[in-house]
VOGU-3710 file (C-alpha; in Angstrom, 3 decimals, decimal comma):
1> xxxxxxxxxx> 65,482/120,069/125,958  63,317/122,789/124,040  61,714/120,161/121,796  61,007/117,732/125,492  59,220/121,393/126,300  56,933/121,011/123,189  55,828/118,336/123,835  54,562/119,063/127,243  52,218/122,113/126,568  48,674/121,522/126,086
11> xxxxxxxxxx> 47,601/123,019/122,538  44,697/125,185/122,028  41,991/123,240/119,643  40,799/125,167/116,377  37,027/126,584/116,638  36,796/125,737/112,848  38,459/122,995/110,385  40,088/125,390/107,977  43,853/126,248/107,487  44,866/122,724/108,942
21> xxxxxxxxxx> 48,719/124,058/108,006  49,997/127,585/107,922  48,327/129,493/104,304  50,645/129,881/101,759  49,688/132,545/99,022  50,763/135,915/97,957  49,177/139,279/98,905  49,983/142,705/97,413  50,699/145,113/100,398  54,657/145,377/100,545
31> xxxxxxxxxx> 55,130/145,830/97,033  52,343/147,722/95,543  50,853/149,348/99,217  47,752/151,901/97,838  48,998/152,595/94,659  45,606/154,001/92,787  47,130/155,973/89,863  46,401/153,713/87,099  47,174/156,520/84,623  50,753/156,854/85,390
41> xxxxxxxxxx> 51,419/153,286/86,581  48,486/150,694/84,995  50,961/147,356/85,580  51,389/148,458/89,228  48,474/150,012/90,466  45,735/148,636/92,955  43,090/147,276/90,270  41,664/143,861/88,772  44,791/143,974/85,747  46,859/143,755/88,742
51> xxxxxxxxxx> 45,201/140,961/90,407  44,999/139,182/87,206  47,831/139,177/86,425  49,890/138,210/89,123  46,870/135,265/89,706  48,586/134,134/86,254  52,288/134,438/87,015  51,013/132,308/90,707  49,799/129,503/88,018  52,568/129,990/85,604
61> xxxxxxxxxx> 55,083/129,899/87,818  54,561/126,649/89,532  53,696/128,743/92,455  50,135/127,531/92,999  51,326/123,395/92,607  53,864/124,042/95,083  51,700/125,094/97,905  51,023/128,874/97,601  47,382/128,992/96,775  46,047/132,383/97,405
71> xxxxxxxxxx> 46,020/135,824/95,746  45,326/138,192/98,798  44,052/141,737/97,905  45,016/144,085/100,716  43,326/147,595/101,436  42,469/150,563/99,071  40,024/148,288/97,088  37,391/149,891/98,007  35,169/152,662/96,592  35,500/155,989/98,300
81> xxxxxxxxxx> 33,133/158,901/98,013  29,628/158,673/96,721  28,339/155,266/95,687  28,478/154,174/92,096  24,656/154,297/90,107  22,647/151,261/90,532  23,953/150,281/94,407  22,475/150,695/97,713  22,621/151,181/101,396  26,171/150,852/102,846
91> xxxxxxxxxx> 27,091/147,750/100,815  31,233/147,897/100,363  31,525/148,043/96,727  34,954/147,827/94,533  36,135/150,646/93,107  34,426/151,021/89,554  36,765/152,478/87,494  40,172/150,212/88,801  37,662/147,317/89,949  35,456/147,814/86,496
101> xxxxxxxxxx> 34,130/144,026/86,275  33,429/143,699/90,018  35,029/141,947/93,053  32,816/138,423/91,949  34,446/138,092/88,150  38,043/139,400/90,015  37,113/135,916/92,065  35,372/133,697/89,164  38,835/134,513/87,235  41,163/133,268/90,021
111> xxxxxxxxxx> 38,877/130,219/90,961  38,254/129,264/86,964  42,786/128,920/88,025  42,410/127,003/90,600  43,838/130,114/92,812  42,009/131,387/96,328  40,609/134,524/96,198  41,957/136,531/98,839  40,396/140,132/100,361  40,940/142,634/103,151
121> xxxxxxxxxx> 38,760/144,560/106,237  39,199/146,317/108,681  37,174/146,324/112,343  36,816/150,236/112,051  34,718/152,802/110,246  37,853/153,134/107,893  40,466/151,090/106,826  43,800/152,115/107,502  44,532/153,988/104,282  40,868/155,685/105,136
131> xxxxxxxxxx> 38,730/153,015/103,068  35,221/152,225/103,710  35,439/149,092/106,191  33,507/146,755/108,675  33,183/148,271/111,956  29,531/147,506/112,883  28,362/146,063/109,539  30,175/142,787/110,244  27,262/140,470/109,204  26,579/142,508/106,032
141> xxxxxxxxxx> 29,676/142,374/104,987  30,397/138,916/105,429  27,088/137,764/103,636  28,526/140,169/100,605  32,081/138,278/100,899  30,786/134,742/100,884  28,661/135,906/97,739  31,445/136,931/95,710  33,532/133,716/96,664  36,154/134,848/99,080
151> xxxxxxxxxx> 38,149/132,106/100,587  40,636/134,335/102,877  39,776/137,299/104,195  42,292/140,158/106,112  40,876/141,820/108,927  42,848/144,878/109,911  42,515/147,100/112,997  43,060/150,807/112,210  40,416/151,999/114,357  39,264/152,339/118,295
161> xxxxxxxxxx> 40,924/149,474/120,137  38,301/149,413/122,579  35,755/147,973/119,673  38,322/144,949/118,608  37,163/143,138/121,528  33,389/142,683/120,471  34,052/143,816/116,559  36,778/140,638/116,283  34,373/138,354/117,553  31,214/139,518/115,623
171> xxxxxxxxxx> 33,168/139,205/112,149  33,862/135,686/113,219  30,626/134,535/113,983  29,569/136,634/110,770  31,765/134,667/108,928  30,633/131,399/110,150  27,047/132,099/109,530  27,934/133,196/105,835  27,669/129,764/104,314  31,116/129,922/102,781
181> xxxxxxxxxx> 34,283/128,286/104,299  36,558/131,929/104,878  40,104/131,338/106,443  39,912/134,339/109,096  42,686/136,108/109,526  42,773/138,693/112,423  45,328/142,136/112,762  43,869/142,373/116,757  47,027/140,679/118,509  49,146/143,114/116,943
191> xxxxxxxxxx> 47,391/146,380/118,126  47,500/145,135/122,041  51,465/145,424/122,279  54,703/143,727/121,513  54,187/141,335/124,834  52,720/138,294/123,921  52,605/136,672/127,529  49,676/139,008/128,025  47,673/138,079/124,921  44,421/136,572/125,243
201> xxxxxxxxxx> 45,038/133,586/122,476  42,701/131,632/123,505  39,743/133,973/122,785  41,056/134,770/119,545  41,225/130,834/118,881  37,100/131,199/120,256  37,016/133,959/117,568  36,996/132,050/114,959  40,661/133,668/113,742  42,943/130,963/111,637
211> xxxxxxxxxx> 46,030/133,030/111,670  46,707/136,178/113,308  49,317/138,966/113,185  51,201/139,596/116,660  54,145/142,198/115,798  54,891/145,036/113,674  54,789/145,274/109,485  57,317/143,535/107,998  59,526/146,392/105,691  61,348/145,600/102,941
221> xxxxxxxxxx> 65,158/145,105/104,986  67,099/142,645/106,972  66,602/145,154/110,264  63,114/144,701/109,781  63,063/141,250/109,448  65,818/139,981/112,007  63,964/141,733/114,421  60,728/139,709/113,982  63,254/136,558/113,995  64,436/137,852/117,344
231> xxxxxxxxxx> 60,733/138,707/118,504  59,403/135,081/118,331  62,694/133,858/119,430  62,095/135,707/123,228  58,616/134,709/123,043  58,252/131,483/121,389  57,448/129,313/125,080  54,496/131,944/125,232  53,920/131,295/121,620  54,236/127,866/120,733
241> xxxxxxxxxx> 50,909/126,803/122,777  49,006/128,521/120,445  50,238/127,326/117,203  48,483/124,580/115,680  46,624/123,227/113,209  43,364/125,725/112,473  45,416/128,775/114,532  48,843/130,443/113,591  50,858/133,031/114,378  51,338/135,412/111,530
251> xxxxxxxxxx> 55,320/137,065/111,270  53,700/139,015/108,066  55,053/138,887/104,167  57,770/136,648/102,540  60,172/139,214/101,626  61,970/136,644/99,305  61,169/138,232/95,777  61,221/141,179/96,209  64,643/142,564/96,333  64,966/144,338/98,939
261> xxxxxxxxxx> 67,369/141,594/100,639  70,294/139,229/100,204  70,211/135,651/99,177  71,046/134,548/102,481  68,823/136,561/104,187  65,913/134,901/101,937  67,046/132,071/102,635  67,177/132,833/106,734  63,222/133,664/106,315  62,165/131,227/104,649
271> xxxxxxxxxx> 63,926/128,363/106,861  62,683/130,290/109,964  58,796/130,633/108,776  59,372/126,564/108,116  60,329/126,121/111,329  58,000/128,844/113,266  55,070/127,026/111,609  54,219/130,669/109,731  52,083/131,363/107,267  54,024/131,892/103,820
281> xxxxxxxxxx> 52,305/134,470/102,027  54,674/136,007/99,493  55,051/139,854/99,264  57,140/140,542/95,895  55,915/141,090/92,352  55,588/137,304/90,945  56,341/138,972/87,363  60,069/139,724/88,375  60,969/137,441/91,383  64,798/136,375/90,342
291> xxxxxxxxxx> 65,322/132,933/89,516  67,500/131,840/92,402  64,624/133,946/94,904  62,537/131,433/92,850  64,542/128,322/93,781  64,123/129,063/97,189  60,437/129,869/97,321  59,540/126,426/95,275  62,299/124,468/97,414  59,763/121,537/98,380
301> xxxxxxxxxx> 62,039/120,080/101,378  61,394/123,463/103,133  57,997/123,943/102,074  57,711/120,472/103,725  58,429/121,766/107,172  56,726/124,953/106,953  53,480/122,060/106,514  53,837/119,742/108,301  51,168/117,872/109,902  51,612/117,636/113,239
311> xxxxxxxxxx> 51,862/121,534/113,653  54,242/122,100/115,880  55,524/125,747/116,464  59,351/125,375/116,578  61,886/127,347/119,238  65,272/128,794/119,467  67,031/126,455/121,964  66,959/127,503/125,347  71,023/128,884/125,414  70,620/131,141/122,926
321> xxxxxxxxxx> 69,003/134,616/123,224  68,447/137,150/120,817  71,912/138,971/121,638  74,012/134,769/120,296  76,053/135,856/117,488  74,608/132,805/115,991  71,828/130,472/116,741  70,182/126,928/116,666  66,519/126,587/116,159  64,478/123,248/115,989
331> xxxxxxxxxx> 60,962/122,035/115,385  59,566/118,412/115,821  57,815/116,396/112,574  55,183/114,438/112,020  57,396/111,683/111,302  59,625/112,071/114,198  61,816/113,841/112,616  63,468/117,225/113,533  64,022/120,235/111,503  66,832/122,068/112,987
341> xxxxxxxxxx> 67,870/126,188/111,132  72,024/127,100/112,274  71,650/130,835/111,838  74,566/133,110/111,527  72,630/136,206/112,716  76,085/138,444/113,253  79,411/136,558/112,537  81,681/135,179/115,335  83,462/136,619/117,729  80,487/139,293/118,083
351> xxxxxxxxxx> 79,798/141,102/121,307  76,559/142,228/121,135  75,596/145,742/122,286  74,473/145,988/125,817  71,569/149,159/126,248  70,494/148,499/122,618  67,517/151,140/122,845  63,960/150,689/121,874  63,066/147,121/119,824  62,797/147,315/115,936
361> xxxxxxxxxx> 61,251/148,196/113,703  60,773/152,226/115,465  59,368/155,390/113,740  60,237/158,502/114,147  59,269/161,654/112,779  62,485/163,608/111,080  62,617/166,461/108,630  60,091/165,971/106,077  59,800/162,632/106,319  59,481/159,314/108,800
371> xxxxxxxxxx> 62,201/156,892/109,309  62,646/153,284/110,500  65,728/152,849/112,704  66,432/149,665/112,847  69,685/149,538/112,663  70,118/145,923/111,592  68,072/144,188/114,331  70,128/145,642/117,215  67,702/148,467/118,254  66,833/152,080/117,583
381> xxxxxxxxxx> 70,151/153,679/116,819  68,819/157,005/116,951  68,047/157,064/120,286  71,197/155,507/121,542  73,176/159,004/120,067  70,247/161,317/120,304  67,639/162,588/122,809  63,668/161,812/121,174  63,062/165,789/121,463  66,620/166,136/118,683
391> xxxxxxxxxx> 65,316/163,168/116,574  62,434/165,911/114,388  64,924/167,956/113,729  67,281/165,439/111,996  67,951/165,202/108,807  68,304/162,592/106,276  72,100/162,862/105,549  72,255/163,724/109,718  70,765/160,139/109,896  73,026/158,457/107,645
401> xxxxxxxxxx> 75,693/159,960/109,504  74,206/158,162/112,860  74,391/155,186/111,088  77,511/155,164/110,045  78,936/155,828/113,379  77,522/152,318/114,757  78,391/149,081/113,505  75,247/147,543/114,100  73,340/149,437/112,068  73,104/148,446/108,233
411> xxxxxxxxxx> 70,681/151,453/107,088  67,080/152,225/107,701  64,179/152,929/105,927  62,357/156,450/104,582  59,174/156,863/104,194  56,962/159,905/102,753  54,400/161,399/105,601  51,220/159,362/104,130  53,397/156,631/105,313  53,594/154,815/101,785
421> xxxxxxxxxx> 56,331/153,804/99,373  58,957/153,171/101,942  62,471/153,179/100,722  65,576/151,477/102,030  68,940/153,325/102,705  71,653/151,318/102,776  74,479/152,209/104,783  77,088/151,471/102,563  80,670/152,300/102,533  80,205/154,612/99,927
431> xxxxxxxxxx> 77,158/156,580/101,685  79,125/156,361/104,797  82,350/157,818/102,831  80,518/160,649/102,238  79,532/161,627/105,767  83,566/161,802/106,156  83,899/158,181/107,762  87,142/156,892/105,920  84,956/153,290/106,230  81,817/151,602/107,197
441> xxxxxxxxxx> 82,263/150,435/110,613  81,855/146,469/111,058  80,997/144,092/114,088  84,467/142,546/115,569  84,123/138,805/112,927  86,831/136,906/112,124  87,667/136,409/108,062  84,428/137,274/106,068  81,384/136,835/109,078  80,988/133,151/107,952
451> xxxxxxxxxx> 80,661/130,809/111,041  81,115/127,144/111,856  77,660/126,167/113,587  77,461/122,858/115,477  74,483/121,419/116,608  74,276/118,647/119,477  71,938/115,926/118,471  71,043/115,144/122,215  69,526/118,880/122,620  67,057/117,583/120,222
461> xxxxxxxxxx> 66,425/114,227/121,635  68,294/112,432/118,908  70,688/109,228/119,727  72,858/106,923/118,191  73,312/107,632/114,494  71,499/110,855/112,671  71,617/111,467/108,756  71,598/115,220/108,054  69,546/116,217/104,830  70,657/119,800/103,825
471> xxxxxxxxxx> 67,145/121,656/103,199  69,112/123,939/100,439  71,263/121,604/98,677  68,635/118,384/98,817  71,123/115,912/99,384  71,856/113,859/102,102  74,914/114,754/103,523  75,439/111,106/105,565  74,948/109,290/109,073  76,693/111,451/111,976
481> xxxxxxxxxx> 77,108/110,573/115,453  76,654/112,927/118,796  76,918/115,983/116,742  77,040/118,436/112,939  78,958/120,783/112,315  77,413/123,070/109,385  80,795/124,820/107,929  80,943/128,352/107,051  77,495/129,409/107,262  77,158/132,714/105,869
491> xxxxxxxxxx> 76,818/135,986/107,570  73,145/136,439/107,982  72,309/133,190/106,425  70,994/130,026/107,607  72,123/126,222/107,330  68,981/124,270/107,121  68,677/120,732/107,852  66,436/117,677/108,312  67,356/115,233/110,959  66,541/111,394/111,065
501> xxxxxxxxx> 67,084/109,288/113,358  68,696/105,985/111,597  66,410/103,720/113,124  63,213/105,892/111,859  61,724/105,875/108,660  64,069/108,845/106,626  62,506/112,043/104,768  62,541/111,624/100,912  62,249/113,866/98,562
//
């Protein structure tokens, strides 16, 4: 019935020809954020080594020949203060002593790679570590882009949201008067709110934008991230319009890398990008992803669906909601085909929590530091114990102890007051041992949280006979009739299939 849907909505058309599927790439925010202190960190720190580097391990890595093109420099580039000798005017200039052969070798060195040379804006005076940026100077700045060979470019708000309207806009025309093909991609959506029937798509589609970000950052847990799942889950019939070829919807970084996450859970976000039509840009360090986080970033089968041709935005069926203990999501292929992702978001037997409080990820402001409650997807837990006037007063071990008294929530994330280096606390039964709980409370499951997810091949307009093609395992598990049943899916995880009707051509690999 959801894929019947999809096929009735009218699709926005592209205003330009570029990003014909979702980008694939990597980009350096969620690992290496505004890092500047070469001297006490040169491998890590924003600067052209940096870039270089991980440009290499993209090439090296079989990366770049499986799909993932682009190395995307994110903010702090820039040079702040007075201007380096022998510039002029308000021309953005790299940083001279991190930057010291200039942005246009950084992008002759990734092009001479056959790599995409990546960079990041903002539509305010500042970026939004307090950068110099493009609020007013759009046409400038693009001319200065297209000269030193950009091919993506990042534009961020971090300003007045009463200028996005007209400074969105401008940078796109800018950008198509530069002379260079840029893939635009445009922060605006996510600075209007979390409600996406309210967004005006169409006129960033007029904009110029390729790809656009709608919802929070993406932080470096599984609360984070199953809480953009569930976002574009309630959304996606608002959504999936607007998702086509030239124009996606942006659910921010591949976290699959950069350990910070489970295997399962890597494997959860990289079958729902695939079948969310995302973009997959990776955010990990490509000089330590693990080898089986590398298996699942080069698996071709899934990189297959993420690009497919015909562009379709997959949905969550229409009898699940966000609050299913576990899931089916489908998208429609090119080839008539349909991907389907069984996801095992909380074990069965679960009764999710009615009243959940406000949606992830939410800050708050504790003692001497910020903190992400997340609380595994389900909500704020802090403000289902606590009133927001107790919450500044709270301490770190005080929020552990929160935690531990809900079994929902899985940890959270701290974060210093510049709002950098986050870090993950895990609620563990040993850090919930020592806040004098005898044991980590757990969601009612039966046996380990594994489930047995079936999926009805008449909800997806299938008949007859089906094969199944596991995504993960690339086999072909055989013909089936009426129905799969994907057996003991993990807890968190995802059973990824291709579907093919016996009577169509069948996906090979």
């Amino acid at each position: 019935k959801s894929l019947m849907l999809m096929a009735q909505v009218t699709v926005a058309v592209a205003r330009n020809s570029l990003a014909r599927t979702p980008p694939m790439g990597w980009m350096s925010w969620e690992i290496f954020r505004c890092d500047i202190d070469c001297s006490k960190d040169e491998a890590s720190c924003i600067s052209e080594w940096l870039y270089k580097n991980q440009t290499d391990a993209l090439v090296e890595g079989g990366y770049l020949e499986a799909g993932y093109e682009g190395i995307h420099i994110d903010d702090c580039w820039m040079h702040k203060g007075p201007r380096p000798a022998g510039t002029a005017g308000r021309e953005l200039v790299a940083d001279p002593e991190r930057f010291p052969s200039g942005m246009r070798s950084l992008g002759d060195y990734m092009h001479a790679r056959g790599v995409s040379f990546g960079l990041y804006t903002a539509e305010s005076p500042t970026t939004c570590a307090g950068y110099p940026a493009s609020s007013g100077h759009e046409m400038d700045d693009a001319s200065t882009f297209a000269a030193w060979g950009v091919d993506y470019l990042k534009v961020d708000g971090c300003g007045a949201p009463s200028y996005y309207e007209h400074g969105y806009e401008a940078m796109g025309a800018a950008l198509e008067a530069s002379g260079r093909d840029i893939v635009y991609s445009c922060s605006w959506p996510a600075y209007i709110g979390n409600n996406e029937s309210v967004k005006p798509f169409e006129k960033f589609i007029m904009d110029g934008c390729n790809l656009w970000r709608n919802y929070a950052d993406i932080q470096c847990n599984w609360g984070s991230l199953s809480s953009i799942i569930d976002h574009w889950g309630d959304y996606a019939t608002k959504l999936a319009p607007y998702a086509a070829p030239g124009h996606w919807h942006d659910m921010d970084m591949l976290l699959i890398g950069a350990n910070c996450i489970s295997e399962d859970e890597e494997r959860t976000q990289m079958a729902m990008w695939s079948i969310l039509a995302a973009p997959m840009i990776m955010g990990n360090d490509l000089r330590r992803v693990p080898a089986a986080s590398k298996a699942i970033l080069l698996n071709e089968a899934a990189i297959a669906i993420n690009q497919d041709t015909l562009g379709q935005m997959g949905l969550r069926l229409p009898s699940f909601t966000s609050k299913s203990a576990t899931q089916i999501w489908a998208r429609k292929l090119a080839n008539g085909d349909v991907a389907v992702a069984l996801y095992n978001k909380l074990g069965p037997g679960v009764i999710a929590e009615e009243g959940a409080g406000a949606p992830c990820p939410s800050w708050h402001q504790i003692r001497n530091a910020q903190l992400e409650a997340c609380g595994g997807g389900a909500g704020d837990f802090l403000l289902r114990q606590l009133a927001a006037t107790e919450i500044t007063n709270l301490s770190l071990a005080g929020a552990m102890e929160l935690c531990c008294r809900e079994s929902t929530c899985e940890g959270f994330t701290v974060a210093a007051h510049d709002g950098f280096a986050p870090v993950y606390q895990a609620a563990t039964l040993e850090s919930c041992s020592g806040h004098g709980q005898s044991s980590k409370g757990a969601p009612m499951r039966s046996g380990d949280g594994t489930a047995d997810i079936q999926v009805k091949f008449s909800d997806l307009n299938l008949f007859g006979d089906v094969l199944v093609y596991d995504i993960w395992t690339r086999t072909t598990l055989g013909s089936f009739r009426d129905s799969y049943t994907a057996k003991a899916v993990p807890l968190h995880g995802t059973a990824f299939l291709r579907l093919s009707s016996v009577a169509q051509p069948t996906f090979v690999v």
